[in-house]
PyMOL Python script that loads the backbone (N, CA, C, O; Angstrom):
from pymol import cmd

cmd.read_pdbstr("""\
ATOM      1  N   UNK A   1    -111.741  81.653  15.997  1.00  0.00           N
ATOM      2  CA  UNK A   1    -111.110  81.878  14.716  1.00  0.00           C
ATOM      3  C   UNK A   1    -109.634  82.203  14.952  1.00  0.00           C
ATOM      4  O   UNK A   1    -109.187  82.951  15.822  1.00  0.00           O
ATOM      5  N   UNK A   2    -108.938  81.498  14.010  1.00  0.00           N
ATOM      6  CA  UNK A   2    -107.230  81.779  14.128  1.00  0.00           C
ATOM      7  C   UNK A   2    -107.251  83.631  13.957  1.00  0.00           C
ATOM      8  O   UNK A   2    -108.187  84.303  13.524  1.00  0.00           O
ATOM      9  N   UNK A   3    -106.237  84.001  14.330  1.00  0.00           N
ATOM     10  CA  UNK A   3    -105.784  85.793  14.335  1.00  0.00           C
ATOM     11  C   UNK A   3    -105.206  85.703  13.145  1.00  0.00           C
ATOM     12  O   UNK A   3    -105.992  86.390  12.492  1.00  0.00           O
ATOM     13  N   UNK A   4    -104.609  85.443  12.589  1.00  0.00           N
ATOM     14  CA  UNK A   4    -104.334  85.707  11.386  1.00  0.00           C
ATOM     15  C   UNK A   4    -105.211  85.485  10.358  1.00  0.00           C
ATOM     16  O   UNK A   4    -105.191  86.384   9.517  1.00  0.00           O
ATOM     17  N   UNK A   5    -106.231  84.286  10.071  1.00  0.00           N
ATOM     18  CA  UNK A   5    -107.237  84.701   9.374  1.00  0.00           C
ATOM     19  C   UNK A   5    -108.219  85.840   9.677  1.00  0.00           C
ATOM     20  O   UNK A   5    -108.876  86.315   8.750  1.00  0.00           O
ATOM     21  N   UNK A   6    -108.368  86.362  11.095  1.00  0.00           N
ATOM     22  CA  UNK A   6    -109.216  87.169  11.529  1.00  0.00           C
ATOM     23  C   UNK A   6    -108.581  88.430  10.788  1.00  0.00           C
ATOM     24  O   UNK A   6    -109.251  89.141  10.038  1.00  0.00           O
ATOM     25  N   UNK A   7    -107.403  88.619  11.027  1.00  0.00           N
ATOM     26  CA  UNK A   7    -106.810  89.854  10.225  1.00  0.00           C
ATOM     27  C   UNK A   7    -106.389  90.084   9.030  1.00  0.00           C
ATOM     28  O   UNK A   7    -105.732  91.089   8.760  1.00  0.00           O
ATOM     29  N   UNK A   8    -106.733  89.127   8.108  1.00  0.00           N
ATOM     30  CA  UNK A   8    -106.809  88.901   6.522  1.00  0.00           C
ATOM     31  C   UNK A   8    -108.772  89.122   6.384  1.00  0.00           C
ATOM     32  O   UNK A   8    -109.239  89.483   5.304  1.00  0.00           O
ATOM     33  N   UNK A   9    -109.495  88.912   7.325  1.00  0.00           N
ATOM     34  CA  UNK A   9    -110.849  88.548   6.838  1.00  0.00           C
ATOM     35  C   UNK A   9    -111.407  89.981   7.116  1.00  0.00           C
ATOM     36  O   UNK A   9    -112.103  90.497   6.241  1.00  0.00           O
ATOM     37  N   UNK A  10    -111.169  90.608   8.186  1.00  0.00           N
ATOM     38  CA  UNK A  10    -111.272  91.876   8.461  1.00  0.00           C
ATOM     39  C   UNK A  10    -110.630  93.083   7.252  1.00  0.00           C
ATOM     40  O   UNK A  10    -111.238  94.007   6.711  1.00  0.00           O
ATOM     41  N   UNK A  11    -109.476  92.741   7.126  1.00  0.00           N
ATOM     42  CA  UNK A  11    -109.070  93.638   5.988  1.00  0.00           C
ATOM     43  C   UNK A  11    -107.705  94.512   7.135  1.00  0.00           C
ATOM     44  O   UNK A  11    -106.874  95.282   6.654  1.00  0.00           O
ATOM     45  N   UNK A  12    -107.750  94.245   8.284  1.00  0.00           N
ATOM     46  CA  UNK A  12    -106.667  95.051   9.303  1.00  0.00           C
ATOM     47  C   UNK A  12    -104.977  94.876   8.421  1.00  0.00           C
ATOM     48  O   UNK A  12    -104.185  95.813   8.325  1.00  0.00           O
ATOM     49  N   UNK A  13    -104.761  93.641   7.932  1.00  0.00           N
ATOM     50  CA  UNK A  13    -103.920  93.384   7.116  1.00  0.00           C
ATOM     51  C   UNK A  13    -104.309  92.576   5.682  1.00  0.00           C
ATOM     52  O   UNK A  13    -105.255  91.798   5.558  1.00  0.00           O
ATOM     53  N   UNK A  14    -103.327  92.964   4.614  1.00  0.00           N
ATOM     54  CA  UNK A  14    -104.256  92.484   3.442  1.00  0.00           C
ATOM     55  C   UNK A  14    -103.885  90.739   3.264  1.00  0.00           C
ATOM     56  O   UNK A  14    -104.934  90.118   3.090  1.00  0.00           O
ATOM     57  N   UNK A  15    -102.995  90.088   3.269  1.00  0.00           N
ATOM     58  CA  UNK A  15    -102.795  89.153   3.249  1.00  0.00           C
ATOM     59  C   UNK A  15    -102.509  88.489   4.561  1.00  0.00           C
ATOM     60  O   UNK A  15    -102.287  89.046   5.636  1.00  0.00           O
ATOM     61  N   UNK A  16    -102.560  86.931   4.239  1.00  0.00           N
ATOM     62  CA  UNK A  16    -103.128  85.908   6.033  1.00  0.00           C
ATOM     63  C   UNK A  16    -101.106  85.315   5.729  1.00  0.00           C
ATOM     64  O   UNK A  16    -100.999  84.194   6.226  1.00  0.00           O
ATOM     65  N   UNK A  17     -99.993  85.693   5.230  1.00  0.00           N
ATOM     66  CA  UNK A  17     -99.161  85.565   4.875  1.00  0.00           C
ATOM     67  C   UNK A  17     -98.793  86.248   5.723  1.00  0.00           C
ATOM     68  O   UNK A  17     -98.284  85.877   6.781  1.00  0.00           O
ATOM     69  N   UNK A  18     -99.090  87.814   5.220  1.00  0.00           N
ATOM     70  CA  UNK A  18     -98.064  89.348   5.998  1.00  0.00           C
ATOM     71  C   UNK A  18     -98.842  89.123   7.534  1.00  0.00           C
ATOM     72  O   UNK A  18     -98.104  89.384   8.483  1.00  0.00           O
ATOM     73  N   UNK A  19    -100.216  88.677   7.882  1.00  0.00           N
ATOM     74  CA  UNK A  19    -100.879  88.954   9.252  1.00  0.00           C
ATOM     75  C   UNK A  19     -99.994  87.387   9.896  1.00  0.00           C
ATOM     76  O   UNK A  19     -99.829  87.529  11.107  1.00  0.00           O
ATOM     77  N   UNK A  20     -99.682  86.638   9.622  1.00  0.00           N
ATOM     78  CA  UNK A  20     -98.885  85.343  10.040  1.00  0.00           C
ATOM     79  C   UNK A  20     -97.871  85.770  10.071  1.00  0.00           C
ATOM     80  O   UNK A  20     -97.287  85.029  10.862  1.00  0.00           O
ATOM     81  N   UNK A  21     -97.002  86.701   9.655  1.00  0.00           N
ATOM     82  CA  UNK A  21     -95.491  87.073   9.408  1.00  0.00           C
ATOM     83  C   UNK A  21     -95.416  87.931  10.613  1.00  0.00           C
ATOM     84  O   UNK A  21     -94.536  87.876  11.471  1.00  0.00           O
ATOM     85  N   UNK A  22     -96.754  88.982  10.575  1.00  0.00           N
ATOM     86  CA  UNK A  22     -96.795  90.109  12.085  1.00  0.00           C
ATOM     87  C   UNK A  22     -96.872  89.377  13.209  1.00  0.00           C
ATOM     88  O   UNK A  22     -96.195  89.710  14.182  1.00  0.00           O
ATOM     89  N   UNK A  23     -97.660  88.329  13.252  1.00  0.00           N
ATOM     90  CA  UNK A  23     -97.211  87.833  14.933  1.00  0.00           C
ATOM     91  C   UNK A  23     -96.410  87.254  14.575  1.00  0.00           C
ATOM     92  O   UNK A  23     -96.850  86.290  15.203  1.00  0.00           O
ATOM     93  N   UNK A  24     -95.571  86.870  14.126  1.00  0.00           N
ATOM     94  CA  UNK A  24     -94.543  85.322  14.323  1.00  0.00           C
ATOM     95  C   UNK A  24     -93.167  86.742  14.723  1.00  0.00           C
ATOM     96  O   UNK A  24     -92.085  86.335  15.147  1.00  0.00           O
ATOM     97  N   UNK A  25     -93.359  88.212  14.548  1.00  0.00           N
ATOM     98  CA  UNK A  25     -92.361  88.996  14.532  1.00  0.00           C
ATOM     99  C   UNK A  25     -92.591  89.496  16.070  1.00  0.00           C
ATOM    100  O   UNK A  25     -91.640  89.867  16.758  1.00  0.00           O
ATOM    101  N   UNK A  26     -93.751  89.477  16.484  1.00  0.00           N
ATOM    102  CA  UNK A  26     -94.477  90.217  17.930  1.00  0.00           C
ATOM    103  C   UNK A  26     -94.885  91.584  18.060  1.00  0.00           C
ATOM    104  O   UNK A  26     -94.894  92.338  19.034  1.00  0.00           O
ATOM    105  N   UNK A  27     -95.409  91.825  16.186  1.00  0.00           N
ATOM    106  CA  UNK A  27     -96.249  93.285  16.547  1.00  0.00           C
ATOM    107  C   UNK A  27     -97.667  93.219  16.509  1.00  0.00           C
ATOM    108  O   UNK A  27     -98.355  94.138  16.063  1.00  0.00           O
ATOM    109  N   UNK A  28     -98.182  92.017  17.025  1.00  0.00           N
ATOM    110  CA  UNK A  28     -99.762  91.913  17.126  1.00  0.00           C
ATOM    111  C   UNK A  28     -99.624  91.183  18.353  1.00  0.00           C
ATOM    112  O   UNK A  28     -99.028  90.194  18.781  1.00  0.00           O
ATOM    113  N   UNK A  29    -100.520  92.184  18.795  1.00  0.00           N
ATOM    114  CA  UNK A  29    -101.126  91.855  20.529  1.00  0.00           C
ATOM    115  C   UNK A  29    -102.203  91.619  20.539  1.00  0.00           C
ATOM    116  O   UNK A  29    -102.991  92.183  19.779  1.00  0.00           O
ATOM    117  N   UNK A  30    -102.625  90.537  21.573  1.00  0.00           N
ATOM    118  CA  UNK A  30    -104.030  89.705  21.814  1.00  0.00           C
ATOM    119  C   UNK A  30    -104.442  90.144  23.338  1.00  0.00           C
ATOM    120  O   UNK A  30    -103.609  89.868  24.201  1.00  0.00           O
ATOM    121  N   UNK A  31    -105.427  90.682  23.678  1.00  0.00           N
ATOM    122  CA  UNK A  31    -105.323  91.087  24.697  1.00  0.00           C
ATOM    123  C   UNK A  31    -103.874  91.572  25.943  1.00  0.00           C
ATOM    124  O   UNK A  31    -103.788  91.352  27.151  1.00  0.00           O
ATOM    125  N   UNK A  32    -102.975  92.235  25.053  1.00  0.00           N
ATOM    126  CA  UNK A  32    -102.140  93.054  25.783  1.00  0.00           C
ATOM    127  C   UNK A  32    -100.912  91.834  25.754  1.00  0.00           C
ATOM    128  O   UNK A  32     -99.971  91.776  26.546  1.00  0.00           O
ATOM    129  N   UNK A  33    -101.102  91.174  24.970  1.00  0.00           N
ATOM    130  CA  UNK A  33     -99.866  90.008  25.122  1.00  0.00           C
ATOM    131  C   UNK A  33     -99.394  89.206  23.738  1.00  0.00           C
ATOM    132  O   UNK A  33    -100.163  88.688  22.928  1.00  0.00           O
ATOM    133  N   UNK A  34     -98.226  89.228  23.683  1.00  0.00           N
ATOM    134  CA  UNK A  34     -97.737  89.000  22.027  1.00  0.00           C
ATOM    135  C   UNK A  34     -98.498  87.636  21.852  1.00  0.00           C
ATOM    136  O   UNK A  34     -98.867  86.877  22.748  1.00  0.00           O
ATOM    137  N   UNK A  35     -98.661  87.485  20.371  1.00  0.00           N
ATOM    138  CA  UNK A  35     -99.941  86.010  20.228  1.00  0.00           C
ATOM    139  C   UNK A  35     -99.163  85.506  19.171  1.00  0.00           C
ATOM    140  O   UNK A  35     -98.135  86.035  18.747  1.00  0.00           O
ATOM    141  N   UNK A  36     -99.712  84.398  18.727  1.00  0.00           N
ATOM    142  CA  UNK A  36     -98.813  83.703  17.892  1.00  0.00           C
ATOM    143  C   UNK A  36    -100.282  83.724  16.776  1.00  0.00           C
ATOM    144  O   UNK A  36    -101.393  83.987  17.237  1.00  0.00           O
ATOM    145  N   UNK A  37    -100.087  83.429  15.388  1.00  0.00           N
ATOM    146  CA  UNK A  37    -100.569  83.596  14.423  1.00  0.00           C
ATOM    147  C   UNK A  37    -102.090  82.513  14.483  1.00  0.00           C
ATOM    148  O   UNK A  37    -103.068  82.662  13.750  1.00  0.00           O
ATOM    149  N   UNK A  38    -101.942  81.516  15.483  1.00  0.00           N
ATOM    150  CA  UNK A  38    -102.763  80.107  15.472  1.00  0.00           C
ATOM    151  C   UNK A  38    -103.991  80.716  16.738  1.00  0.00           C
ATOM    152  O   UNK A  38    -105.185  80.424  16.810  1.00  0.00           O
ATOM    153  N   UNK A  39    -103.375  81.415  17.418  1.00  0.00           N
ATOM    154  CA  UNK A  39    -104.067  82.101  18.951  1.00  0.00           C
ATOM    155  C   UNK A  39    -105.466  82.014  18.635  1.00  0.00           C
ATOM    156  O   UNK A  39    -105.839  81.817  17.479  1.00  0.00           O
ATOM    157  N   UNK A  40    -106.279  82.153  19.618  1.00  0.00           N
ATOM    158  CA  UNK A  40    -107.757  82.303  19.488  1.00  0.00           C
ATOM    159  C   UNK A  40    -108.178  83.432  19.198  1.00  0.00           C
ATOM    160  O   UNK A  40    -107.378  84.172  19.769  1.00  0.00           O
ATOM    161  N   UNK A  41    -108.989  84.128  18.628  1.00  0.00           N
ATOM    162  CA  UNK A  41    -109.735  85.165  19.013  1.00  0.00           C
ATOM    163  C   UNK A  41    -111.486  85.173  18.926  1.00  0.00           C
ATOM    164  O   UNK A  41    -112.350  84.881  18.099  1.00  0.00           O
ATOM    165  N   UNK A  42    -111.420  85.617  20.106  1.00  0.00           N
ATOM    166  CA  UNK A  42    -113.291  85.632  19.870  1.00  0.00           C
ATOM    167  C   UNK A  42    -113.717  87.527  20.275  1.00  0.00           C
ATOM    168  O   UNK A  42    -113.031  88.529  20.473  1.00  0.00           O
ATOM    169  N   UNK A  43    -115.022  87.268  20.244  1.00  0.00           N
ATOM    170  CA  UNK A  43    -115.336  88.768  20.128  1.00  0.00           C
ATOM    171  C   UNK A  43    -115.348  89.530  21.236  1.00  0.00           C
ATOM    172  O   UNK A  43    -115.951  88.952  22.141  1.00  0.00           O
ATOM    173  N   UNK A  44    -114.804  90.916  21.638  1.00  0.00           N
ATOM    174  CA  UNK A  44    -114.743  91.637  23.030  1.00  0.00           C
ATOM    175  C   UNK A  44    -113.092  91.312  23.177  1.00  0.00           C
ATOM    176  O   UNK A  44    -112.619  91.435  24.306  1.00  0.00           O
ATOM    177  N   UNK A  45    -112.427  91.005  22.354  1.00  0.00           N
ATOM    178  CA  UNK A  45    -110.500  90.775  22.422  1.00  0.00           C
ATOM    179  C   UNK A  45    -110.351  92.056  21.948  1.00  0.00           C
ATOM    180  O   UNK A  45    -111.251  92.638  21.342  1.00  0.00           O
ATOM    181  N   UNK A  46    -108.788  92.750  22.291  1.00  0.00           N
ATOM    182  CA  UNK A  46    -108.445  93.969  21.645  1.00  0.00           C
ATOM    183  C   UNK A  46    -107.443  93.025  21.239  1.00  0.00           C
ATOM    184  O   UNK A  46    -107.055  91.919  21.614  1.00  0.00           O
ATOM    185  N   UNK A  47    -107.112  93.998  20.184  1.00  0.00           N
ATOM    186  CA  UNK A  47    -105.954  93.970  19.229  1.00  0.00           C
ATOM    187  C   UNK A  47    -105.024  95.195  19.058  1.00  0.00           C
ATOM    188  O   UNK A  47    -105.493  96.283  18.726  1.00  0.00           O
ATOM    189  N   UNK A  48    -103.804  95.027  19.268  1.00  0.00           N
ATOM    190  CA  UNK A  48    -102.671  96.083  19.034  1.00  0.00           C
ATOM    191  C   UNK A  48    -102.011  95.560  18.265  1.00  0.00           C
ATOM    192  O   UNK A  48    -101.639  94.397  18.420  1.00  0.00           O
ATOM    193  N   UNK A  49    -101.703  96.276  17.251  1.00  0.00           N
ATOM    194  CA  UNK A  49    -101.114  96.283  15.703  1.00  0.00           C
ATOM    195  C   UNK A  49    -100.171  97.209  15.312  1.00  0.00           C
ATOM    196  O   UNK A  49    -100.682  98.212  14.814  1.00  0.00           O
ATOM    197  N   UNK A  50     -98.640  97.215  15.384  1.00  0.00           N
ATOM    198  CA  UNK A  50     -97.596  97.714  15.043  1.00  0.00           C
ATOM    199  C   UNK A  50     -97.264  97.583  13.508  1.00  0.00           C
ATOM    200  O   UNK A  50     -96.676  96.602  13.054  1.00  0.00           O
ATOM    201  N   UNK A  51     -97.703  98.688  12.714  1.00  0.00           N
ATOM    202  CA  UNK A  51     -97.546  98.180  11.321  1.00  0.00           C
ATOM    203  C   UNK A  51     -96.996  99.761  10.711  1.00  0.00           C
ATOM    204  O   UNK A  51     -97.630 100.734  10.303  1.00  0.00           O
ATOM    205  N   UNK A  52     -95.191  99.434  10.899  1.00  0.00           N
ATOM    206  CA  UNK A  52     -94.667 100.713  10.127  1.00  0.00           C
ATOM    207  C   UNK A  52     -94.277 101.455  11.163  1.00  0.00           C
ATOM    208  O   UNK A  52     -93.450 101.091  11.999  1.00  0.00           O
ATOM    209  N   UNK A  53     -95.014 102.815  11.144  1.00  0.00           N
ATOM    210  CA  UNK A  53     -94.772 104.023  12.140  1.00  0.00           C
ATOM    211  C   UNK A  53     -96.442 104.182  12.991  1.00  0.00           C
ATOM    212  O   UNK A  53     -96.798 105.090  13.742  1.00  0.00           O
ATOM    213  N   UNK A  54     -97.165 103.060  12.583  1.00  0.00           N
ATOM    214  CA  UNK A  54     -98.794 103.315  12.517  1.00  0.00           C
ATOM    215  C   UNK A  54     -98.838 101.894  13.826  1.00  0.00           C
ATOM    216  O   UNK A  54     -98.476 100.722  13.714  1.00  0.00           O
ATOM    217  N   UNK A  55     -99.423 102.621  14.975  1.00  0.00           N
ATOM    218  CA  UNK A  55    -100.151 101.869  16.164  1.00  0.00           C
ATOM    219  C   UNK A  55    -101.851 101.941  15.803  1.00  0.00           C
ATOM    220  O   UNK A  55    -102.373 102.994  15.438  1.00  0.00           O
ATOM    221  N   UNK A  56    -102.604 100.679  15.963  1.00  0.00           N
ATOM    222  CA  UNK A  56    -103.869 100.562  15.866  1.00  0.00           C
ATOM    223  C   UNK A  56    -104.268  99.663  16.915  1.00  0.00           C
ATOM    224  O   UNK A  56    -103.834  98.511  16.914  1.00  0.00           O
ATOM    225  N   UNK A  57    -105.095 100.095  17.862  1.00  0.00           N
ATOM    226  CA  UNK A  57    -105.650  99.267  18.939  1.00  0.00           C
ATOM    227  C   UNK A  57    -107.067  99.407  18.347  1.00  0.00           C
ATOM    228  O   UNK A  57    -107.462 100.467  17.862  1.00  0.00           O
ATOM    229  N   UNK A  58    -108.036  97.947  18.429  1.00  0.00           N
ATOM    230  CA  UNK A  58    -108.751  97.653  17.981  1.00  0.00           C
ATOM    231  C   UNK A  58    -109.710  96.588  18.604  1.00  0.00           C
ATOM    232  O   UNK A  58    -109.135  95.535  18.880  1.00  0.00           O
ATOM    233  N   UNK A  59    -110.993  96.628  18.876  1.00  0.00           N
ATOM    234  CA  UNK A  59    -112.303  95.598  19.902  1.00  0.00           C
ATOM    235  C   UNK A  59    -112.635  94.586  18.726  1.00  0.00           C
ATOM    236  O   UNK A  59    -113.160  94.978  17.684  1.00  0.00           O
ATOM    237  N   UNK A  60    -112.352  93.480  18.918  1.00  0.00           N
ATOM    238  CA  UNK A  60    -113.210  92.149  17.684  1.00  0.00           C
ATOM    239  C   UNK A  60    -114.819  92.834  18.211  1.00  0.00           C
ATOM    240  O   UNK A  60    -115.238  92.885  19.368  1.00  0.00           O
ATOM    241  N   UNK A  61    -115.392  93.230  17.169  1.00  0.00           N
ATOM    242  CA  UNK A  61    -117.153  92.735  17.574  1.00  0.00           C
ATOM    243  C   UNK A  61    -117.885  91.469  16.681  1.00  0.00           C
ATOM    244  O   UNK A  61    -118.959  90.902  16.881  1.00  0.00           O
ATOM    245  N   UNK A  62    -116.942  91.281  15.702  1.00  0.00           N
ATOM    246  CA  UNK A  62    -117.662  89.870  15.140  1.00  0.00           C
ATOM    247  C   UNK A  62    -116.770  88.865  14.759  1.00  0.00           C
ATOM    248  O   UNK A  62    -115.629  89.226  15.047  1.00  0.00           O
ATOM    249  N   UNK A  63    -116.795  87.604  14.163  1.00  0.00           N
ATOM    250  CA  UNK A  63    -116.068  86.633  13.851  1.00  0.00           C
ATOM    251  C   UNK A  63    -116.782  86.169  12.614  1.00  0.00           C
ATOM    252  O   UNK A  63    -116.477  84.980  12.524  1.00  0.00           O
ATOM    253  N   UNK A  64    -117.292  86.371  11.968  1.00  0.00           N
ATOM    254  CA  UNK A  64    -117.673  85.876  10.199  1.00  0.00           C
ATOM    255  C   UNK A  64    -116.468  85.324   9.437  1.00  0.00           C
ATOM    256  O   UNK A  64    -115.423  85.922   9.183  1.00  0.00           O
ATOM    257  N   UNK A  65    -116.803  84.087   9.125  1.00  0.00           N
ATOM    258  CA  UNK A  65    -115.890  83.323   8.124  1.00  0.00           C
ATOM    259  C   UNK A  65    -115.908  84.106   6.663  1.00  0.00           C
ATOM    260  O   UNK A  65    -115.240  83.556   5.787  1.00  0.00           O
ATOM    261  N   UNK A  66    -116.336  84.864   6.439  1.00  0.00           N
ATOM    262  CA  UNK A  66    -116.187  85.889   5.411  1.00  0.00           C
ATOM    263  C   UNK A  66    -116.945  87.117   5.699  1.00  0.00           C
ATOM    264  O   UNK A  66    -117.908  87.334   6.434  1.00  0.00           O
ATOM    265  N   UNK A  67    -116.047  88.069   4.696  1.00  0.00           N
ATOM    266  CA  UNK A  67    -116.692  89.261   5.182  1.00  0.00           C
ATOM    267  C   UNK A  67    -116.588  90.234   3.272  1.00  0.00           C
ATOM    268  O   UNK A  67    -115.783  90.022   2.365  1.00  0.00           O
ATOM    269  N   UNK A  68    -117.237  90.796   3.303  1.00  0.00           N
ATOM    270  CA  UNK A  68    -116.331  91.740   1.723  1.00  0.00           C
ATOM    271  C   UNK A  68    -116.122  93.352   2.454  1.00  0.00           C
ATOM    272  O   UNK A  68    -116.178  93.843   3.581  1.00  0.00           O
ATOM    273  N   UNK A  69    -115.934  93.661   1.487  1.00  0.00           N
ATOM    274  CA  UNK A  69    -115.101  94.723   1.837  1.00  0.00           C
ATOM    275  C   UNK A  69    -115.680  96.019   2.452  1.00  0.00           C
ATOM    276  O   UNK A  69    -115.029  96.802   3.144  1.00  0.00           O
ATOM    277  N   UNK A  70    -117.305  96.182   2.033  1.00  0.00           N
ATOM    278  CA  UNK A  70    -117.882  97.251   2.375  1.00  0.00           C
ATOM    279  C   UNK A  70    -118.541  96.541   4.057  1.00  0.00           C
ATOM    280  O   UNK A  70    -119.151  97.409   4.681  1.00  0.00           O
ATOM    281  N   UNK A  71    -118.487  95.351   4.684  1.00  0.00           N
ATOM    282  CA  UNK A  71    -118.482  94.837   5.684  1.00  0.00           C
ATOM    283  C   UNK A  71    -117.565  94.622   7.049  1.00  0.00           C
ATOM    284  O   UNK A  71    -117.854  94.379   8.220  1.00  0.00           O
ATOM    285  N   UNK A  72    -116.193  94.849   6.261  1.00  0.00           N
ATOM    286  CA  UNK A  72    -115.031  94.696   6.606  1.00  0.00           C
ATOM    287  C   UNK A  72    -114.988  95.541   8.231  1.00  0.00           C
ATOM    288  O   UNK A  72    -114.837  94.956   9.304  1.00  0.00           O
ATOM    289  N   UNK A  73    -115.092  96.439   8.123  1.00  0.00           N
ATOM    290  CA  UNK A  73    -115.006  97.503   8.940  1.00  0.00           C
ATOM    291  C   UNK A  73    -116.019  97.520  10.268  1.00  0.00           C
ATOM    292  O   UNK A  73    -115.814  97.951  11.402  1.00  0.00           O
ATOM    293  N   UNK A  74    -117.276  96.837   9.638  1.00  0.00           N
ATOM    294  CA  UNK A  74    -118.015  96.685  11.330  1.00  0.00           C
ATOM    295  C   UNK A  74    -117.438  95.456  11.773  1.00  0.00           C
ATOM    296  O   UNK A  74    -118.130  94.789  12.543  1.00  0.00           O
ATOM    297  N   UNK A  75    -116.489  95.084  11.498  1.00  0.00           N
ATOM    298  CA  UNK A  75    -115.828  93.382  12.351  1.00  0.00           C
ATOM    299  C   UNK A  75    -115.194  93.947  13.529  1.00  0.00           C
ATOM    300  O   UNK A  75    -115.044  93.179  14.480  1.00  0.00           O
ATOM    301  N   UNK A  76    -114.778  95.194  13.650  1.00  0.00           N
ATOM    302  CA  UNK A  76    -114.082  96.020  14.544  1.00  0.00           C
ATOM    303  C   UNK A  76    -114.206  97.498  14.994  1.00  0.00           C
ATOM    304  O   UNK A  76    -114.202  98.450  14.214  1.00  0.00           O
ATOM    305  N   UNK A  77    -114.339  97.599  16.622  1.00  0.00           N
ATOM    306  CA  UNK A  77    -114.350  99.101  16.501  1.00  0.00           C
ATOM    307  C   UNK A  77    -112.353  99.828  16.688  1.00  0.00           C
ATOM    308  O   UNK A  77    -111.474  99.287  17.359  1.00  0.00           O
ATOM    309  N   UNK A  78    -112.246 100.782  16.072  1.00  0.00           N
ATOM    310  CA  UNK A  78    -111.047 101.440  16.490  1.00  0.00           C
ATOM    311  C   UNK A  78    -110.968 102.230  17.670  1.00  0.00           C
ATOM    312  O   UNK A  78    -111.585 103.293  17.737  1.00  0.00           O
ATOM    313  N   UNK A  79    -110.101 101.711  18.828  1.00  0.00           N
ATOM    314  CA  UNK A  79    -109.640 102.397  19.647  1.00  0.00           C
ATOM    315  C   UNK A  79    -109.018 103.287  19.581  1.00  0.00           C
ATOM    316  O   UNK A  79    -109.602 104.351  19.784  1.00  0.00           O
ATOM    317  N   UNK A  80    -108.051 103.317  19.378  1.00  0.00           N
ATOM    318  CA  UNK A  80    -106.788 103.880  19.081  1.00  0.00           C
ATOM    319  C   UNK A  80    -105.602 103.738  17.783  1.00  0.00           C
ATOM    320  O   UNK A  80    -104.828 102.836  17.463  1.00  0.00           O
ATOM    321  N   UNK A  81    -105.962 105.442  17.097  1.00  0.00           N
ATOM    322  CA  UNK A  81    -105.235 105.028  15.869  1.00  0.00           C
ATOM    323  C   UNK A  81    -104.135 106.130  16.069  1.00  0.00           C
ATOM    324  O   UNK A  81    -104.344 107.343  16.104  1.00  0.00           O
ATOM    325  N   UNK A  82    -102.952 105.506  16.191  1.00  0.00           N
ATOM    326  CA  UNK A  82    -101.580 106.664  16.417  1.00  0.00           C
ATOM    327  C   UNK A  82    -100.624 106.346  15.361  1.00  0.00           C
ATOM    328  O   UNK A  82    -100.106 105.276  15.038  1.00  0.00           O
ATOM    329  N   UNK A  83    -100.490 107.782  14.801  1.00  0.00           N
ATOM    330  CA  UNK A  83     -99.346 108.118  13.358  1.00  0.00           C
ATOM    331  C   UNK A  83     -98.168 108.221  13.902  1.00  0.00           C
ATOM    332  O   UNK A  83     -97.182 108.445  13.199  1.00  0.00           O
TER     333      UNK A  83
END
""", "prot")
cmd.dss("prot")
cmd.show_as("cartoon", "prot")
cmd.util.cbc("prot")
cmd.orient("prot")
């Protein structure tokens, strides 16, 4: 699954616009390395997410072509959430 739909489908970012805009800038990391919006992701990838003053490192555990919202949240466990 592309990373930017992964992070619109998850809910990590709300739109596949602003999650395409975050890598094309280089504050989303794909296994420890800046990714481009098209990148792969499959499940057992971390994710580091620079959004604001807010660091979120994050494990894919699933890939669902849809998800709603009360689902959203087991797509990923949180590693690391720094304010």
């Amino acid at each position: 699954m592309r990373l930017d739909i992964y992070l619109k489908v998850s809910r990590l970012i709300k739109r596949r616009t602003i999650a395409n805009e975050a890598c094309t800038q280089g504050r989303v990391l794909l296994n420890g390395r800046a990714a481009k919006p098209a990148a792969d992701v499959k499940a057992g990838d971390t994710l580091s997410l620079r959004l604001g003053n807010r660091a979120l490192h994050v494990r894919v555990l699933s890939l669902p072509e849809h998800a709603n919202k009360a689902n959203a949240q087991e797509l990923y466990a949180v590693l690391e959430d720094e304010v």
